[in-house]
C-alpha positions in Angstrom: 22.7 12.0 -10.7 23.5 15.3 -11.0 24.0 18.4 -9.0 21.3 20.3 -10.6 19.0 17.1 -9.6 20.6 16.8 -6.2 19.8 20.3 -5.4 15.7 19.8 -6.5 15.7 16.9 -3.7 17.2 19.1 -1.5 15.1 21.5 -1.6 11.8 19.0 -1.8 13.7 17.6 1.5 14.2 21.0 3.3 10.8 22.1 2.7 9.4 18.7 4.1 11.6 19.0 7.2 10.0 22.7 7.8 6.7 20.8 7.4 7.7 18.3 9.8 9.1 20.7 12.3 5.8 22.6 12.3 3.4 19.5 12.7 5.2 17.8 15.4 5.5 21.6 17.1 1.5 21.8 16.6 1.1 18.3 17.9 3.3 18.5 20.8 0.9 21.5 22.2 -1.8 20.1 21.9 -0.5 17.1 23.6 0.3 19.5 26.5 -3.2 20.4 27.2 -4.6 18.4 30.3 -7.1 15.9 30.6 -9.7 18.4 31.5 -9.1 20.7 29.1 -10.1 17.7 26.6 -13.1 16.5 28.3 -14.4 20.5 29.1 -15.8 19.2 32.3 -14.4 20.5 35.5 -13.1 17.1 37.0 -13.3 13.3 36.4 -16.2 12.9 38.0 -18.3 15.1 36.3 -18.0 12.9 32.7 -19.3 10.2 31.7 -17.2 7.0 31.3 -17.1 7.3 27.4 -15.8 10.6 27.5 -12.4 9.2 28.6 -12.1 6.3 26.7 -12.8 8.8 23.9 -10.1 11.2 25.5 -7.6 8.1 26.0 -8.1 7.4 22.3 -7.7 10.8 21.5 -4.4 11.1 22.8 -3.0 7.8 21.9 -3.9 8.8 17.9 -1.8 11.9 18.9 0.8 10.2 20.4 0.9 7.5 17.4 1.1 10.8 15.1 3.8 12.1 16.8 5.9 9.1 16.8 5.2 8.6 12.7 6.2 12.5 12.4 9.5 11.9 14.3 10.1 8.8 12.1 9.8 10.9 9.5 11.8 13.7 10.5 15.0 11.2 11.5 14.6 10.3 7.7 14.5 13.4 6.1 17.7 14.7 8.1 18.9 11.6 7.3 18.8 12.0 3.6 20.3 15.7 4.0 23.2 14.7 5.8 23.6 12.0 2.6 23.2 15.2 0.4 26.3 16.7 2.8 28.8 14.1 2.8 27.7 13.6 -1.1 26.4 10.1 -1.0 22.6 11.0 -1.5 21.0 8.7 -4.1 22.9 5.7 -3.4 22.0 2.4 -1.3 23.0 2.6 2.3 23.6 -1.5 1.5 25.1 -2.3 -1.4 26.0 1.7 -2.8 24.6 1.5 -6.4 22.3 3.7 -7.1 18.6 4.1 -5.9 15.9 4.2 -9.0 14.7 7.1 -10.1 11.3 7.1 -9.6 11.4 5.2 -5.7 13.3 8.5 -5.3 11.0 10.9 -6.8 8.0 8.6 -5.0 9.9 8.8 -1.4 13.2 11.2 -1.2 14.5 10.3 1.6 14.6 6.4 1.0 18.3 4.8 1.9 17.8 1.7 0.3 17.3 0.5 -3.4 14.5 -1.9 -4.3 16.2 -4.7 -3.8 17.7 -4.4 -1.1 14.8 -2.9 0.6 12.9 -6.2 -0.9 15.9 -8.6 0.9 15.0 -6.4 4.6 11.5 -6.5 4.2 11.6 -10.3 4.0 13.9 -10.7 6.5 11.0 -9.3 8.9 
């Protein structure tokens, strides 16, 4: 690969990092926000028993976004700090080269198809 292509995931990865930041910033407020403030009722005992579940739901999906967002994030610096040292594009594993298109498809991927294959069966 070269530079010319390096530098057009870098960029693709830097603006999806800037993404990231922002949701998990947005996400993170709204996670602040009190139970009350969810239910817009002055204290439990005002709402109904549904509106709570709904609330604990509520706030688990959050919390389940926020961990896939941080997932996400890890990645992504991840794959910069390959750009960095100047092994972006090659398997963490075995260091050939990852495919094209799994790159284009997911640019901060690590591992080539096969050995991403060999991990996925080892689960």
């Amino acid at each position: 690969m070269d530079e010319r292509e390096i530098e057009k995931f870098k960029d693709w990865l830097l603006k999806e990092k800037d993404r990231l930041e922002s949701e998990l910033k947005y996400l993170e407020s709204t996670m602040e926000q009190s139970e009350s403030e969810w239910t817009g009722e002055l204290n439990k005992y005002d709402n109904h028993p549904g509106d709570f579940g709904f609330a604990t739901s509520f706030r688990e999906d959050e919390l389940s976004l926020s961990r896939n967002v941080r997932d996400l994030l890890e990645r992504v610096n991840a794959a910069l700090k390959r750009v960095d040292e100047g092994t972006y594009g090659l398997c963490v594993v075995c260091g050939r080269p990852i495919e094209r298109e799994r790159l284009e498809a997911l640019p901060y991927v690590d591992l080539c198809i096969e050995d991403k294959k060999k991990e996925e069966r080892s689960w």
